[in-house]
C-alpha positions as CSV (number, residue, x, y, z in Angstrom):
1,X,30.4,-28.6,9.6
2,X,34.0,-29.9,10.4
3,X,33.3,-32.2,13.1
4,X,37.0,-32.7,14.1
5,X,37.8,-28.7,14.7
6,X,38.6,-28.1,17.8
7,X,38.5,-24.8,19.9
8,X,41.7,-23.8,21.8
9,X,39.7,-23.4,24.9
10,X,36.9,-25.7,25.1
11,X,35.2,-23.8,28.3
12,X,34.5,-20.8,25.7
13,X,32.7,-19.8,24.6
14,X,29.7,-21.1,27.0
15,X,26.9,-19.8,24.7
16,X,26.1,-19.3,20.7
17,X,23.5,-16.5,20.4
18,X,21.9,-17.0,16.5
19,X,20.2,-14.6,14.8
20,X,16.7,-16.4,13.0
21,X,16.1,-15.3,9.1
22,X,18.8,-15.6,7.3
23,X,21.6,-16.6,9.4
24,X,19.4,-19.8,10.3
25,X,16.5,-20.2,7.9
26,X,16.0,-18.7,4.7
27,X,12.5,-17.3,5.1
28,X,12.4,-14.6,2.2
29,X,9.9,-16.8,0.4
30,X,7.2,-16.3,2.6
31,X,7.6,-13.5,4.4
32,X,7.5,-12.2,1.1
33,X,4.1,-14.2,-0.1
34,X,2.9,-12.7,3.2
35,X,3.8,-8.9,2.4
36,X,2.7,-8.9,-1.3
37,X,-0.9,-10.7,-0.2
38,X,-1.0,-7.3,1.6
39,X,-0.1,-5.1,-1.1
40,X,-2.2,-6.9,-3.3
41,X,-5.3,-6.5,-1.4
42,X,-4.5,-2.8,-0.9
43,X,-4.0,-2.5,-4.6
44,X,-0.4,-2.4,-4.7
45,X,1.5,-4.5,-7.0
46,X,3.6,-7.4,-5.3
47,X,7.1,-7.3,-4.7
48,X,10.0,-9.1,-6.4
49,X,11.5,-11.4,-3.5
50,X,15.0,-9.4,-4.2
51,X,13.6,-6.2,-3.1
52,X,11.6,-7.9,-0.3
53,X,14.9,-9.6,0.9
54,X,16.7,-6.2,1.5
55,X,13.6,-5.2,3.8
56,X,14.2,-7.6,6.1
57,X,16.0,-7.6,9.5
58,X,14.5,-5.1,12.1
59,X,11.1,-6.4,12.7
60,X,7.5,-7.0,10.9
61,X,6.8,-3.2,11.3
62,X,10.1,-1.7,9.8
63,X,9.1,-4.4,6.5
64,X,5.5,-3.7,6.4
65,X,7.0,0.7,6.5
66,X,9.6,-0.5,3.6
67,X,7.4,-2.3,1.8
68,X,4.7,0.1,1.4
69,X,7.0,2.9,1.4
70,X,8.5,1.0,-2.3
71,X,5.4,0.9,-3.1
72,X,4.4,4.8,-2.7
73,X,2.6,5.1,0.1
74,X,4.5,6.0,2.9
75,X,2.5,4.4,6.5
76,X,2.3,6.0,10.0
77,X,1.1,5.8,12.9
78,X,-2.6,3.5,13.0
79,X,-2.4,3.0,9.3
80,X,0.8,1.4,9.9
81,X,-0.7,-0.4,12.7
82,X,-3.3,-1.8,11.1
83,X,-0.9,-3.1,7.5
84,X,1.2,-4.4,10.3
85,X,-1.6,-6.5,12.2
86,X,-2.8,-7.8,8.9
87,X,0.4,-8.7,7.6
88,X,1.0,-10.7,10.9
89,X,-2.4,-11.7,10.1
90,X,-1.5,-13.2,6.6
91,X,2.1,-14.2,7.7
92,X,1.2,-16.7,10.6
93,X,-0.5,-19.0,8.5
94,X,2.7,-19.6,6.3
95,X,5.4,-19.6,8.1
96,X,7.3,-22.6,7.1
97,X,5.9,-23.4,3.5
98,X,8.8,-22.4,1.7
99,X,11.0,-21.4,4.2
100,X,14.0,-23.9,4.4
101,X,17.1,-24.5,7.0
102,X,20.4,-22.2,5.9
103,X,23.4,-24.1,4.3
104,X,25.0,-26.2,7.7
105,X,22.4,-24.8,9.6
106,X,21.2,-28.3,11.1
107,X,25.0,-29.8,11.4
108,X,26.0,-26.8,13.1
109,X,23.5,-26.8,16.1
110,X,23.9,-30.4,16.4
111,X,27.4,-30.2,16.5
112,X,27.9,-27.5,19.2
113,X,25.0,-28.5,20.8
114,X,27.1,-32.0,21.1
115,X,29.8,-30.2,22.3
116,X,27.9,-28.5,25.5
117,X,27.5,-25.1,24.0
118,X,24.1,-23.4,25.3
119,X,22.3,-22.5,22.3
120,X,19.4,-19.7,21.9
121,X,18.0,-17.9,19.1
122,X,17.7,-14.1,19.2
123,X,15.7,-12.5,16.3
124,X,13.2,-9.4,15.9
125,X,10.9,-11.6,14.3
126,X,8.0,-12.0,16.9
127,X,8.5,-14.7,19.6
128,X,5.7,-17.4,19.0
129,X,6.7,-17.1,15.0
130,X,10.2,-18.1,15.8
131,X,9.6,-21.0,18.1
132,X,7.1,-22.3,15.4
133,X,9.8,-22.3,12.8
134,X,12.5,-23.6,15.4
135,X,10.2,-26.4,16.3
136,X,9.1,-27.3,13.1
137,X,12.8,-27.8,11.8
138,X,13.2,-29.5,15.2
139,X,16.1,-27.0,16.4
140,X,14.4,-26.7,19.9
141,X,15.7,-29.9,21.3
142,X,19.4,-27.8,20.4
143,X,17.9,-24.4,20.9
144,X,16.2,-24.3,24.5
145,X,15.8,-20.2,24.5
146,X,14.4,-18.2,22.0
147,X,14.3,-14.3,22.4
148,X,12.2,-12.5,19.9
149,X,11.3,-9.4,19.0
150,X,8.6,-9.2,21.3
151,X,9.8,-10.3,24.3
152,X,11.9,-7.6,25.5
153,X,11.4,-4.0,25.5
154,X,13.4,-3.3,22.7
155,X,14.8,-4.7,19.6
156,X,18.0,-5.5,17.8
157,X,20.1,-3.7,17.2
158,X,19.2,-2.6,21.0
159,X,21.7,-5.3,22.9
160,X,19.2,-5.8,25.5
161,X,17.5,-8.9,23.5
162,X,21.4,-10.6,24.0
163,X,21.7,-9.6,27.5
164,X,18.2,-11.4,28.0
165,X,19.6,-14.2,25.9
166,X,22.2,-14.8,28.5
167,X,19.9,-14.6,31.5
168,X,18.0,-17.0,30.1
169,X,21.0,-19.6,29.5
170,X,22.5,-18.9,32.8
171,X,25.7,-17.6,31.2
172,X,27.4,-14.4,31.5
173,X,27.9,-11.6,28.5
174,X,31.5,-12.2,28.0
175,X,30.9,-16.2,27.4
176,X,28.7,-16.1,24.5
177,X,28.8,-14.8,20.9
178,X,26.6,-13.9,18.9
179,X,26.3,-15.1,15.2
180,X,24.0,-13.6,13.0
181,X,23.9,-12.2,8.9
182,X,22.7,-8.4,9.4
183,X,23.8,-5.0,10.5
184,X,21.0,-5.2,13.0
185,X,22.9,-8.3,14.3
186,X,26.1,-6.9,14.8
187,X,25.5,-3.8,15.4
188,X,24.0,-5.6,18.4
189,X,26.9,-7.2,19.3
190,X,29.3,-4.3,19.5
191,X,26.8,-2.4,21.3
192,X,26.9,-5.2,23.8
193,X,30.4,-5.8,23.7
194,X,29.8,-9.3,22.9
195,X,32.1,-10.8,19.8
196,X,30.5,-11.9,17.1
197,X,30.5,-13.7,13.6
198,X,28.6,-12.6,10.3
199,X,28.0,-15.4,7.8
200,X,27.3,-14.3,4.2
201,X,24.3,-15.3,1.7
202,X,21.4,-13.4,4.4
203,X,19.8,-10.4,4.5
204,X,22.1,-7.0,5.0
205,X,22.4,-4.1,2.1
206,X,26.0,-3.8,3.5
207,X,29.3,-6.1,2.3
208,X,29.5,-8.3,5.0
209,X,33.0,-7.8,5.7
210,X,31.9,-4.3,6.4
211,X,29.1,-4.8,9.1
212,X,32.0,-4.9,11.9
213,X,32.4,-8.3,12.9
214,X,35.2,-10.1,14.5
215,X,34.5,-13.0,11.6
216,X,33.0,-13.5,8.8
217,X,31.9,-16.9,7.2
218,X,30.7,-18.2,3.8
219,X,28.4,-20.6,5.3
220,X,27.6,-22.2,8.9
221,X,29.4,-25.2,7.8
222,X,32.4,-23.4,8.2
223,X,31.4,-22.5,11.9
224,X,33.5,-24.9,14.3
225,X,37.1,-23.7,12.3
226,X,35.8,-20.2,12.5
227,X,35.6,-20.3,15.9
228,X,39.5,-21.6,16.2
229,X,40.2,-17.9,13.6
230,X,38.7,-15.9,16.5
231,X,40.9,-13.7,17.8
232,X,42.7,-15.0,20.4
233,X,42.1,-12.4,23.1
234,X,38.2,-13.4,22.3
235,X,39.4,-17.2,22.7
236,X,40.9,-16.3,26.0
237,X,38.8,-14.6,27.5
């Protein structure tokens, strides 16, 4: 993180809305121990992490569908219930063994956090897993709402999860942005009209300068200039 960037408005924006696995941690390791214990059990072979990287982004449900779907045995209904219970099962009790911060992740919420910027998390990983991992990197004392996937009615890329986000920060729509790594995350975004920034080296199957966002970063060290790129009717607003 550049600490001496400086925005051209310093009242905006109010709030940074981050996306969780990928955009802040790198989680692939176990979320993918967690699936292929699963698989395993059920007599399925396990995953390689690659594949199990591209599965990520819309919830424990759509992974656990993917995974077994790979695997070639499409789930439903209670079946798919059931795979997903025990995978949240399996999954809670590793949730930060290999996972690790992203590159700037840590220098990046300390630094805006510094600056006065209301952060919050927004992810479609469950709500209790996420403030577990945001506590045990200690990101909650920068962090002080998390939105996850079960807390509102809908998901990602649904906008209402960022609306909530905003309630929750006492800021309005149109002073927060929303920086995530997935086409679940922007697609979000642009639903909600909120502006956003996709960094590269998470978890999309789509060229990041394709997802539609009005940035795009290498790394969240690169955040504070990034936010000086933005468009200048964003900057403004």
């Amino acid at each position: 993180m550049s600490t001496d960037a400086k925005l051209a408005d310093t009242a905006w924006p109010r709030a940074m809305l981050f996306d969780l696995d990928g955009t802040l941690v790198d989680s692939v390791p176990d979320i993918a121990d967690a699936i292929n214990t699963v698989l395993v059990a059920e007599g399925f072979p396990a995953l390689e992490i690659a594949d199990v990287r591209k599965m990520i982004g819309n919830g424990i449900q759509k992974l656990v569908e993917r995974a077994f779907a790979a695997s070639g045995k499409p789930l439903a209904g209670d079946e798919l219930a059931r795979m997903t219970d025990r995978m949240m099962e399996v999954y809670a009790k590793g949730l930060t063994v290999a996972t690790v911060l992203m590159p700037g992740a840590a220098a990046a919420a300390a630094w805006l956090h510094q600056r006065g910027h209301r952060l919050a998390v927004v992810t479609n990983k469950p709500e209790a897993f996420s403030r577990e991992i945001v506590e045990h990197f200690g990101l909650d004392k920068m962090f002080t709402v998390v939105v996850g996937g079960d807390t509102c009615a809908t998901r990602k890329p649904d906008p209402q999860m960022l609306f909530h986000a905003c309630r929750e920060l006492g800021v309005a729509p149109e002073d927060a942005i929303l920086v995530g790594d997935s086409p679940a995350d922007v697609n979000a975004a642009l639903a909600g009209g909120f502006p956003s920034i996709a960094v590269r080296g998470g978890y999309t199957n789509i060229a990041v300068e394709e997802l539609g966002a009005d940035c795009v970063i290498d790394s969240l060290d690169d955040l504070g200039e990034a936010l000086t790129r933005l468009p200048a009717r964003l900057r403004s607003a």
